[in-house]
N, CA, C and O of each residue as an XYZ file, in Angstrom:
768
protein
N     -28.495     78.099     50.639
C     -28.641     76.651     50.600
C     -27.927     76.114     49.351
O     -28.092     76.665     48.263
N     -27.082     74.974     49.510
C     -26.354     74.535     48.265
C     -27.092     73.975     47.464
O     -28.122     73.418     47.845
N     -26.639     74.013     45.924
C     -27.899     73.136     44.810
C     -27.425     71.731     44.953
O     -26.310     71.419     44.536
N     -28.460     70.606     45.694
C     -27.804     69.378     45.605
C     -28.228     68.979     44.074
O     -28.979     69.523     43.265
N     -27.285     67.590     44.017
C     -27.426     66.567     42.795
C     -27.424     65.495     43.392
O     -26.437     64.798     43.631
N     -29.108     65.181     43.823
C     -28.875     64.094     44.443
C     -28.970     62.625     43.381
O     -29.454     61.613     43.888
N     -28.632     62.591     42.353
C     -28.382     61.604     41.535
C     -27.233     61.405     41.861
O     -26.901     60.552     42.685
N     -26.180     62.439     41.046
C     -25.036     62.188     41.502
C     -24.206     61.679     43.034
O     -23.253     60.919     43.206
N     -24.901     62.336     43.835
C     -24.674     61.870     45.164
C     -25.198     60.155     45.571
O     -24.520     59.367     46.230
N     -26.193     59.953     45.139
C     -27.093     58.777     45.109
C     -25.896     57.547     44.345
O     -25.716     56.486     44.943
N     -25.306     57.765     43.299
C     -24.510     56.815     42.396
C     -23.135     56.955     43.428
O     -22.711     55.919     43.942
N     -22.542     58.091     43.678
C     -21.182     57.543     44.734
C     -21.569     57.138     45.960
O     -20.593     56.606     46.488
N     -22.692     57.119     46.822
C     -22.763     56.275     47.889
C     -23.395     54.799     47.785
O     -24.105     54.219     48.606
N     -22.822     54.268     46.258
C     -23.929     53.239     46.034
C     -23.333     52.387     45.023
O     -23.628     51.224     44.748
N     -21.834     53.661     44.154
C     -20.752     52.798     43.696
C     -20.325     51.597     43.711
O     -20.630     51.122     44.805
N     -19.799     50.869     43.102
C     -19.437     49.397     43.242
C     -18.836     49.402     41.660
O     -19.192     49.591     40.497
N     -17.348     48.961     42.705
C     -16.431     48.453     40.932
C     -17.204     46.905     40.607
O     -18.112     46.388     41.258
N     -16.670     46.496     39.656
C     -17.253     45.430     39.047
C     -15.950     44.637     38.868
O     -15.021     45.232     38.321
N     -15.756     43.294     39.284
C     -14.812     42.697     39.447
C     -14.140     42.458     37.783
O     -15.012     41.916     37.103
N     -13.264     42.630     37.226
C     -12.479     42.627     36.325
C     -12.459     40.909     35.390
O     -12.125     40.628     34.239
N     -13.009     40.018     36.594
C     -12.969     38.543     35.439
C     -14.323     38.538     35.502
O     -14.834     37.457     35.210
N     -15.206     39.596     35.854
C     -16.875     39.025     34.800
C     -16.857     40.453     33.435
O     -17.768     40.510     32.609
N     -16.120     41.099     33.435
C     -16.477     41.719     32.398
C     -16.237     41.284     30.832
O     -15.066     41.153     30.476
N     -16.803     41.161     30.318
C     -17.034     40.707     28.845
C     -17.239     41.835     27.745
O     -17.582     42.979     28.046
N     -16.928     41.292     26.062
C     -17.317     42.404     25.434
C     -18.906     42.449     25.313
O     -19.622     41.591     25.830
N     -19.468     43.709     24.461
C     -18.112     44.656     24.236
C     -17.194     45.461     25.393
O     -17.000     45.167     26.573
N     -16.866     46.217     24.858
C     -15.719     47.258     25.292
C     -16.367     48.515     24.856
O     -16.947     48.417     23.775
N     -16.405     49.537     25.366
C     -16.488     50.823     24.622
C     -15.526     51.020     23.181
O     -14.496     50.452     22.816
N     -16.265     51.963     22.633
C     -15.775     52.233     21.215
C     -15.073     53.463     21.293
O     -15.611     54.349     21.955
N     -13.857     53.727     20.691
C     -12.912     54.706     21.295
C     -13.871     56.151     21.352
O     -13.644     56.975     22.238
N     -15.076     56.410     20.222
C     -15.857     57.239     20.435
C     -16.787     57.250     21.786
O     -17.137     58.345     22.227
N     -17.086     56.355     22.276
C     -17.575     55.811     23.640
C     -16.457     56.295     24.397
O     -16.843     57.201     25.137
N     -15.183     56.055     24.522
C     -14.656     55.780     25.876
C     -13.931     57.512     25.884
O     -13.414     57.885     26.937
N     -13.944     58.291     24.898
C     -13.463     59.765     24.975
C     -14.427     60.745     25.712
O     -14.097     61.920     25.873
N     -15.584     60.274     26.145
C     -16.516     61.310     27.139
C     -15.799     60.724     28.567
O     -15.768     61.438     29.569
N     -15.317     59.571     28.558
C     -14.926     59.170     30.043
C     -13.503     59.257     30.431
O     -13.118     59.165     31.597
N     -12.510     59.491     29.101
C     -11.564     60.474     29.352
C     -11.166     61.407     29.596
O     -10.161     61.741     30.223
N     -12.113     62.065     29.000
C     -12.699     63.708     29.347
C     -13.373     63.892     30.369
O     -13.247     65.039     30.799
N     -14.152     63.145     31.044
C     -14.318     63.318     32.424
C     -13.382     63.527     33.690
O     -13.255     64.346     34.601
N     -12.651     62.051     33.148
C     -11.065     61.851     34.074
C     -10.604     62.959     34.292
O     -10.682     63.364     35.451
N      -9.960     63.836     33.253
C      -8.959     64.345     32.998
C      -9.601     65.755     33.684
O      -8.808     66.692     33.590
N     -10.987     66.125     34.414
C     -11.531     67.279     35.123
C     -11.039     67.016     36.573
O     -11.607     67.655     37.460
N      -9.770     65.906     37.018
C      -9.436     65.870     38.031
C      -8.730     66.860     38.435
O      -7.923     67.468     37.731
N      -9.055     67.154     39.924
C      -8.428     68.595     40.388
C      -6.652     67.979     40.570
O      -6.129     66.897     40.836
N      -6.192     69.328     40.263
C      -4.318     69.237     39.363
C      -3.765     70.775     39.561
O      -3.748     71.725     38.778
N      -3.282     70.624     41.044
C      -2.414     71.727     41.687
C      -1.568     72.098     40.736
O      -0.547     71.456     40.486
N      -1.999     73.434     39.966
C      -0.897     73.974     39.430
C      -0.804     73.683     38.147
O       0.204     74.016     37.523
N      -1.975     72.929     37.468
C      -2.159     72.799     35.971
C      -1.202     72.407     35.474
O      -0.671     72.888     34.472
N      -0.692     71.103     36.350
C       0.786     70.232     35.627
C       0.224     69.414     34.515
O       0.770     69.245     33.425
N      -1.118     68.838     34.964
C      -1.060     67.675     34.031
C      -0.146     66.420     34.529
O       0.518     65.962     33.599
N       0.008     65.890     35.524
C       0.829     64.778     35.901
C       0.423     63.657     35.336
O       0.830     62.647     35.911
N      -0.148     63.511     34.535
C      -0.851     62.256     34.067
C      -1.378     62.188     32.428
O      -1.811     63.043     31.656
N      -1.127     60.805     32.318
C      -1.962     60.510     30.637
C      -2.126     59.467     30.366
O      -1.765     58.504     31.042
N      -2.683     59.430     29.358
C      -3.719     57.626     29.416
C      -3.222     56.834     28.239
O      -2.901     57.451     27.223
N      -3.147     55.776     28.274
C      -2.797     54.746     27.452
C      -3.417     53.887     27.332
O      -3.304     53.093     28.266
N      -4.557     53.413     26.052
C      -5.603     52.915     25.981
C      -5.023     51.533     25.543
O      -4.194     51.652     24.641
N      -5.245     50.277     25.945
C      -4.989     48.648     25.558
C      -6.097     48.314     25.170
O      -7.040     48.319     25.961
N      -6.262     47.927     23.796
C      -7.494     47.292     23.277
C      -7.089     45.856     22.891
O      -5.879     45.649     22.804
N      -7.930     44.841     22.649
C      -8.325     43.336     22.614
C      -7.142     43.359     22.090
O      -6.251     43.247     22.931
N      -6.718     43.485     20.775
C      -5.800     42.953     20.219
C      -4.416     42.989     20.770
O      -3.689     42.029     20.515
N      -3.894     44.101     21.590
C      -2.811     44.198     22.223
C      -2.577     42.910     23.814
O      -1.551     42.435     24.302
N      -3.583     42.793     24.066
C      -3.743     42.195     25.726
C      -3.278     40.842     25.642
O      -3.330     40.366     26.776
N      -2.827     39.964     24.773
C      -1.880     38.837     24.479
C      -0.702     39.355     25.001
O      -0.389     38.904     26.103
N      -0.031     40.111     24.548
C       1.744     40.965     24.367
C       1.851     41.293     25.480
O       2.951     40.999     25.948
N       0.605     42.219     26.733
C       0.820     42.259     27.945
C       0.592     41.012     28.625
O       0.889     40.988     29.819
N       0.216     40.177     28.200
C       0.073     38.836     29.174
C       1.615     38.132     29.190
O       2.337     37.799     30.129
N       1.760     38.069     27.957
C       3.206     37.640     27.554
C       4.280     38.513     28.398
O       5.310     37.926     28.729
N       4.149     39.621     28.702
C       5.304     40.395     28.992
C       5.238     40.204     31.059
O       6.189     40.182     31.840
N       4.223     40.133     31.258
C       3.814     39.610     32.420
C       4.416     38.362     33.212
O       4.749     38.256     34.392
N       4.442     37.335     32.014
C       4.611     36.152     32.374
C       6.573     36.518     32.306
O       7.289     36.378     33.297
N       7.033     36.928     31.090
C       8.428     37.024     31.479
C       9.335     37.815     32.753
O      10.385     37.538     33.333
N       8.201     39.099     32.865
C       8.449     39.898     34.323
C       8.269     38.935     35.384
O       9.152     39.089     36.227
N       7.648     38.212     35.607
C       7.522     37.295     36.843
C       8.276     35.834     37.247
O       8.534     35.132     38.226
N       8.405     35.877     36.104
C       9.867     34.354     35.524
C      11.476     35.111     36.379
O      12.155     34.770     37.347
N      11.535     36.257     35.383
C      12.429     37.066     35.916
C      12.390     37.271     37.488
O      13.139     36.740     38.308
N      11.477     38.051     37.699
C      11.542     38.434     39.355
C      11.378     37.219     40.371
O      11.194     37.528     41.548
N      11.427     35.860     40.035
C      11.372     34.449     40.757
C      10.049     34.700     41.120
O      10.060     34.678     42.350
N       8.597     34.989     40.624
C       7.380     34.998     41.168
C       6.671     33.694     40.810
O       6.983     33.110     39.772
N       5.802     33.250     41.563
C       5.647     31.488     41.467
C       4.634     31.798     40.324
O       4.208     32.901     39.981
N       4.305     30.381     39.736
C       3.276     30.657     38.653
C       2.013     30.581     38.878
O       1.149     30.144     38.117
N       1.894     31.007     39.928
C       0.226     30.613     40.633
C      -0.054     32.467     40.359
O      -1.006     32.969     39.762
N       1.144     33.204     41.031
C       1.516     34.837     40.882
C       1.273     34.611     39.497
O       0.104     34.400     39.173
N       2.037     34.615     38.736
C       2.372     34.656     37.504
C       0.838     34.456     36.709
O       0.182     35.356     36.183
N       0.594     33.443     36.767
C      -1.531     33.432     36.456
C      -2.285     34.520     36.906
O      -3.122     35.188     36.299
N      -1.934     34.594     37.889
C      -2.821     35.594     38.632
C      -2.726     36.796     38.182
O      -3.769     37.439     38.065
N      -1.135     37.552     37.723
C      -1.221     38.823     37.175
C      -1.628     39.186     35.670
O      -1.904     40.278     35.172
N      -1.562     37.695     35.023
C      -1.227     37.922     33.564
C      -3.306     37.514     33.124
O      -3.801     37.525     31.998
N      -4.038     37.212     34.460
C      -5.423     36.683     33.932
C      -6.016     38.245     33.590
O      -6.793     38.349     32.640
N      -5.690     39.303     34.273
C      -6.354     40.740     33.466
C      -6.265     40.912     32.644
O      -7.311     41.388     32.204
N      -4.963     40.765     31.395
C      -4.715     40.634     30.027
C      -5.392     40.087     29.296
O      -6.013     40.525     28.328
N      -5.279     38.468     29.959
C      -6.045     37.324     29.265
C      -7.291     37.224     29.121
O      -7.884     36.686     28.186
N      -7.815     37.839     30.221
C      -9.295     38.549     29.752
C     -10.010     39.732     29.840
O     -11.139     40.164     30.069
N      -8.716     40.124     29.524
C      -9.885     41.856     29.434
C      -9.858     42.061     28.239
O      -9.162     41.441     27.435
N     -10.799     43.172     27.932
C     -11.111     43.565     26.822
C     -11.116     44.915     26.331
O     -11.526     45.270     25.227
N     -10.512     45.816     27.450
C      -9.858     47.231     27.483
C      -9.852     47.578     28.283
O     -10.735     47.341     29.108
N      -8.885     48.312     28.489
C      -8.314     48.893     29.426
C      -7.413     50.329     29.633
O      -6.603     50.574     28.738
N      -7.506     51.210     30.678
C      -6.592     52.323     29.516
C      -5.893     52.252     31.405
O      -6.421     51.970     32.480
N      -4.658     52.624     31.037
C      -3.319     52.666     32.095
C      -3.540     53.930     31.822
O      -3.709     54.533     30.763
N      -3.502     54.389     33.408
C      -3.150     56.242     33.932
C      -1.597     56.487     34.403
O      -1.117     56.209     35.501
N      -1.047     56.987     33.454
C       0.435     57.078     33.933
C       0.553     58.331     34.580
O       0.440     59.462     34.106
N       0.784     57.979     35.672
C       1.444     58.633     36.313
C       2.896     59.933     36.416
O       3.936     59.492     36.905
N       2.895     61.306     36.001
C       4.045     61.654     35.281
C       4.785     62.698     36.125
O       4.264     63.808     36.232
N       6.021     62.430     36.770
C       6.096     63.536     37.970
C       6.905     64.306     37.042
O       7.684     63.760     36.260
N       6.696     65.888     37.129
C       7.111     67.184     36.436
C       7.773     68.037     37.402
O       7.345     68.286     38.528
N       9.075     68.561     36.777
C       9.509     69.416     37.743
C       8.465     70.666     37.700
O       7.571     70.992     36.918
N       9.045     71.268     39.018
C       7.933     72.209     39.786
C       8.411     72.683     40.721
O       8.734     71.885     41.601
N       8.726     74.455     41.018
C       9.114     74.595     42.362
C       8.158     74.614     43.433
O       8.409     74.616     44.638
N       6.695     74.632     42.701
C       5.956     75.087     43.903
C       4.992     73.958     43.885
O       3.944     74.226     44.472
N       5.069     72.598     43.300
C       4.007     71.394     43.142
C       4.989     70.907     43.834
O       6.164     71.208     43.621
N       4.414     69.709     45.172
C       5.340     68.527     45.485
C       5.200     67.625     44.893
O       4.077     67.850     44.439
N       5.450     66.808     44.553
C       5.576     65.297     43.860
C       4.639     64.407     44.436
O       4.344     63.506     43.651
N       4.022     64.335     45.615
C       3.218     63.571     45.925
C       1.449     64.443     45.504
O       0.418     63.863     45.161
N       1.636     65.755     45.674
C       0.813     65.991     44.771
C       0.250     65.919     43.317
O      -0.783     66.455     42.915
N       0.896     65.355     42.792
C       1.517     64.720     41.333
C       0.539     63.273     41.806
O      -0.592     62.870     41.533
N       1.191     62.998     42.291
C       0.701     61.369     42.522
C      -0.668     61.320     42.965
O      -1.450     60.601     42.343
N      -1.122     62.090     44.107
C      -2.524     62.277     44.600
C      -3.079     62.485     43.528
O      -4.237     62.068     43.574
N      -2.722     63.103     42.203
C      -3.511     63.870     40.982
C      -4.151     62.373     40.009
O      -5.233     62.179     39.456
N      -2.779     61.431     40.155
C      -2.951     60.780     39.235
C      -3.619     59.814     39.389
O      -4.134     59.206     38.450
N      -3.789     59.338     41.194
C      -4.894     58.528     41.869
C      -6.285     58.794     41.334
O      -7.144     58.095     40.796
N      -6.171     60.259     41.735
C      -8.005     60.967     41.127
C      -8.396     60.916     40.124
O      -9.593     60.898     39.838
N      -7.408     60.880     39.300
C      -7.955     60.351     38.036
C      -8.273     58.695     37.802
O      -9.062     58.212     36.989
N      -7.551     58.101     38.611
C      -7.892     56.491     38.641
C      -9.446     56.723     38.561
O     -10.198     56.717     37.587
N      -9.696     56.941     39.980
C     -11.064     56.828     40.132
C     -12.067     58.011     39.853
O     -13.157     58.166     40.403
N     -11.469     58.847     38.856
C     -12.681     59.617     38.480
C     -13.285     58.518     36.933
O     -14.380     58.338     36.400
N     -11.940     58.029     36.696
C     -12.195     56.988     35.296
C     -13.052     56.230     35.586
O     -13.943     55.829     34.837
N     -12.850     55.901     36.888
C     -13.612     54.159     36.999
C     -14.927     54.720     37.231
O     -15.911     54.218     36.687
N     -15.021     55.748     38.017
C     -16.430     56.253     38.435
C     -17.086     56.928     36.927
O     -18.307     56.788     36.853
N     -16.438     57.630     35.739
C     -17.158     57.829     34.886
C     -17.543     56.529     33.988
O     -18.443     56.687     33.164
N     -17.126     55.675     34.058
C     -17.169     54.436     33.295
C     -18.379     53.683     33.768
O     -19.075     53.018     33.001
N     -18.613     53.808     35.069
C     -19.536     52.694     35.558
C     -20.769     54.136     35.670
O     -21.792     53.660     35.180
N     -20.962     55.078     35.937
C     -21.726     56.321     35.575
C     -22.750     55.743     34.086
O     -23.936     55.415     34.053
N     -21.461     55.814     32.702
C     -21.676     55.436     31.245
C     -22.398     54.342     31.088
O     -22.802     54.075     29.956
N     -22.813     53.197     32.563
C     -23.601     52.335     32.533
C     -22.169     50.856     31.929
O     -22.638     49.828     31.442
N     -21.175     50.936     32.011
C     -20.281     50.056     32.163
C     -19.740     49.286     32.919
O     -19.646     49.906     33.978
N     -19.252     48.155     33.059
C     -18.645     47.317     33.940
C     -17.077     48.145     34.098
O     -16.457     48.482     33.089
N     -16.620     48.375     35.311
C     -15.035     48.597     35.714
C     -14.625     48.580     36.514
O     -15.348     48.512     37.508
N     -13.061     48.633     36.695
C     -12.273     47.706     37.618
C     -11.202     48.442     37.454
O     -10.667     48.764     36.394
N     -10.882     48.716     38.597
C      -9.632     49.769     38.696
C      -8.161     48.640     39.207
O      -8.273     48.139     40.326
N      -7.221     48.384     38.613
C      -6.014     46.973     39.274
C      -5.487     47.473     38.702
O      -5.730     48.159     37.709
N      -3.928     47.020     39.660
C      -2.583     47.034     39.261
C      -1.321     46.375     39.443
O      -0.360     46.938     38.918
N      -1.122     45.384     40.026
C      -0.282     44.165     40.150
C       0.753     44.414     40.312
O       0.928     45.568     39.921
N       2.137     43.753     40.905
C       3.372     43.401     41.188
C       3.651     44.010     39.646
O       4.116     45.131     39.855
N       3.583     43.790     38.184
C       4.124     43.832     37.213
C       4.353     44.929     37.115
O       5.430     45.359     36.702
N       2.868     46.010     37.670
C       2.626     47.459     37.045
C       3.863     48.165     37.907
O       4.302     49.245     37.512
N       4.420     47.522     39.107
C       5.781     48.394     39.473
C       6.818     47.925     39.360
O       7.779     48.210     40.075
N       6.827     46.880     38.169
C       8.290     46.546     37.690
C       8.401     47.896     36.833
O       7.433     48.581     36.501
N       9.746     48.166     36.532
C      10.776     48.992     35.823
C      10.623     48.447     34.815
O       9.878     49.144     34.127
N      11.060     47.103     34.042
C      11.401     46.339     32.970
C       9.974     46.367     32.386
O       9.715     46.850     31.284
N       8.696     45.577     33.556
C       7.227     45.800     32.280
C       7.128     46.803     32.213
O       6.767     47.084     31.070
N       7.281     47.955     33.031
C       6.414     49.320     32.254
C       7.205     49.801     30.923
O       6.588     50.151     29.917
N       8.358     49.793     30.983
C       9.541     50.315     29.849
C       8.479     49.363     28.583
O       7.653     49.930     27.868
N       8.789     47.675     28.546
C       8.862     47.494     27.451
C       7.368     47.300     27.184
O       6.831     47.016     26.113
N       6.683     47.561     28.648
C       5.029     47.208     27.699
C       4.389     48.408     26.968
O       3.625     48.335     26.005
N       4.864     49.618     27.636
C       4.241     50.734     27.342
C       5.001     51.948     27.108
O       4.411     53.027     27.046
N       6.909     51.823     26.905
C       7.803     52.655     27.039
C       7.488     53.933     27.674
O       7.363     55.062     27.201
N       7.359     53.333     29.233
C       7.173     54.278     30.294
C       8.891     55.395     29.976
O       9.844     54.957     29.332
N       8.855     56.536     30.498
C      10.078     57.225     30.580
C      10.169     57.106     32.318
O       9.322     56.824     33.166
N      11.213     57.364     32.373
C      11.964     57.629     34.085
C      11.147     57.949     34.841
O      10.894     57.244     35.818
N      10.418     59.269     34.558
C       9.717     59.546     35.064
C       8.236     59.874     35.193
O       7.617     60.923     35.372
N       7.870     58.527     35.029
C       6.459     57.881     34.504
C       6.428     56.590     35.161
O       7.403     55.872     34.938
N       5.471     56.112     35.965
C       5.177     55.054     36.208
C       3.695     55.168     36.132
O       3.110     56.234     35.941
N       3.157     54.085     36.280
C       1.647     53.139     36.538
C       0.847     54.003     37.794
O       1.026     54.196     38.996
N       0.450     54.161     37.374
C      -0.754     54.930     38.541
C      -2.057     53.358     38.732
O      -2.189     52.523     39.628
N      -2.675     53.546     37.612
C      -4.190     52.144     37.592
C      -3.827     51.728     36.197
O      -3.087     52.264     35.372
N      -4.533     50.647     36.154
C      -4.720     49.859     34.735
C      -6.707     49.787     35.311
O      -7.253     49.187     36.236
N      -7.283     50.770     34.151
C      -8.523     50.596     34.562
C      -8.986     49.736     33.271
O      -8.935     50.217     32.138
N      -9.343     48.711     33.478
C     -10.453     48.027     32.971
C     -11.741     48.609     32.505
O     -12.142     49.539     33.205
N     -12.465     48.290     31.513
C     -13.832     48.620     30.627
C     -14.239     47.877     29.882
O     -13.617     47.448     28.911
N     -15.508     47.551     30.241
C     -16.056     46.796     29.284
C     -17.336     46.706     30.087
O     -17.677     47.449     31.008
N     -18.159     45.397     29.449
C     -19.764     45.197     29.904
C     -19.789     44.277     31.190
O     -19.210     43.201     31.339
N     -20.591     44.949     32.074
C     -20.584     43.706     33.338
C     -21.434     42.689     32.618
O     -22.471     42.774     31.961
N     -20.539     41.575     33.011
C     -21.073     40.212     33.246
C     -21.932     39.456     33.768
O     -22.522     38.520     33.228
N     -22.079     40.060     35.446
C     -22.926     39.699     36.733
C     -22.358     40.311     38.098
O     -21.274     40.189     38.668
N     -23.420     40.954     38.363
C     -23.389     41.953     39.377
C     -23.018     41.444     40.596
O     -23.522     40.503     41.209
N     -21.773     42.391     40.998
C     -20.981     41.724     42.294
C     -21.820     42.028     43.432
O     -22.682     42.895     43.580
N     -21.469     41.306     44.051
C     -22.728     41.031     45.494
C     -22.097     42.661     46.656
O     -20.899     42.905     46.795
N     -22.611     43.055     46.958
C     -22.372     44.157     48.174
C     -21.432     43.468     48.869
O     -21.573     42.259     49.049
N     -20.108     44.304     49.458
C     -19.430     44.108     50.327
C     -19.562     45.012     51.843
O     -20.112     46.094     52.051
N     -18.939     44.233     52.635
C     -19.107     45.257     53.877
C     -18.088     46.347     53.633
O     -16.972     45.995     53.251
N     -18.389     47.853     53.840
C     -18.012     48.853     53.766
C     -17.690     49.529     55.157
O     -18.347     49.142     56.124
N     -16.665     50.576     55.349
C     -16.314     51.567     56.395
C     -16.721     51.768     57.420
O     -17.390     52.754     57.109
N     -16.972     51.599     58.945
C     -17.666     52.163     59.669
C     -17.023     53.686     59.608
O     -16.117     54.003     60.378
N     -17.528     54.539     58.699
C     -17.265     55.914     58.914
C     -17.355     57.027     60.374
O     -16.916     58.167     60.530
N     -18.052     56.194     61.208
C     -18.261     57.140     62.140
C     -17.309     56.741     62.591
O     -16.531     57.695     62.619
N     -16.743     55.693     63.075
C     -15.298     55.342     63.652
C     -14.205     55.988     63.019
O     -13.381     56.672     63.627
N     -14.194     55.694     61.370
C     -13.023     56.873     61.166
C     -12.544     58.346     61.517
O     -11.460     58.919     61.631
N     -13.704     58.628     61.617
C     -13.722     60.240     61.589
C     -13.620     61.079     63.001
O     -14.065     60.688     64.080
N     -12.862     62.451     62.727
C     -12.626     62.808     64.241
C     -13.419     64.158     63.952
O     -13.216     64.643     62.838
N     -13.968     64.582     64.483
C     -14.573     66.002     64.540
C     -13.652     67.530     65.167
O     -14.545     68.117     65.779
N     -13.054     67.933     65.227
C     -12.349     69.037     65.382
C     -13.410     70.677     65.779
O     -13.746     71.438     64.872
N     -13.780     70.928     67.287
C     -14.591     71.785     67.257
C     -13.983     72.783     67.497
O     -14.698     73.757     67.263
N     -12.970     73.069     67.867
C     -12.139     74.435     68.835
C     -11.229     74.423     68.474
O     -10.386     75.215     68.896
């Protein structure tokens, strides 16, 4: 018989991100937010590449990404309704750490396994964060796959892009339940 954890089991069928404009400070304290990096980073990683690493944005930086936002979207002809809309996570968040995404050569890793790696870590973050009793919000916007913002917001290399921009900080007010999956419809059973 397997050893359940039905806590743990109990918190992922019961999960809920926390929408990104009620979170308020504080923010975790970088001593705070290194148990939930260290959680992340127990994401399963074909082949012990490591495709991924984190880049923490605290209060004081999130002006410079709003700013860099607003010129990426000027640039790319995005209306300013877009342009508000991508640059309001900056404008009010209060940390955040970007999972970059890092594809490594490999003869025997594919590249989308790389990428699947760096997803799991999205949401092993967001799930250890809101675990830590935190508000979080896993987003990533039109900007996060420009070329030009990732270079100059975060001097992404070639081969590095944006996986999540996860959000952290304190919920604000608890988002109301959404309708979720009919799982039995998804699923196919395979007997023979």
């Amino acid at each position: 018989m397997p050893q359940r954890n039905d806590a743990a089991l109990d918190f992922l069928q019961t999960r809920r991100s926390r929408p990104a404009k009620t979170l308020q400070a504080p923010a975790p304290t970088r001593a705070e937010l290194m148990p939930l990096l260290t959680a992340a980073a127990r994401t399963p990683d074909h082949g012990k590449m490591e495709p991924w690493r984190f880049i923490v944005v605290e209060k004081a930086a999130m002006q410079r990404l709003g700013d860099l936002t607003a010129e990426a979207g000027l640039r790319l002809g995005k209306s300013p309704e877009d342009i508000a809309k991508a640059r309001s996570q900056f404008d009010l968040g209060q940390l955040a750490v970007v999972v970059v995404e890092i594809q490594k050569e490999s003869p025997k890793i594919p590249p989308i396994e790389m990428t699947y790696s760096a997803g799991a870590v999205c949401l092993a973050l967001l799930n250890a964060a809101l675990a830590a009793g935190w508000g979080a919000n896993w987003l990533s916007g039109w900007m996060s796959h420009d070329r030009g913002f990732c270079e100059a917001a975060f001097d992404l290399a070639e081969n590095e892009r944006i996986a999540g921009l996860i959000h952290i900080a304190t919920e604000g007010a608890a988002p109301p339940e959404r309708p979720r999956p009919d799982v039995t419809a998804l699923t196919t059973w395979i007997e023979t």
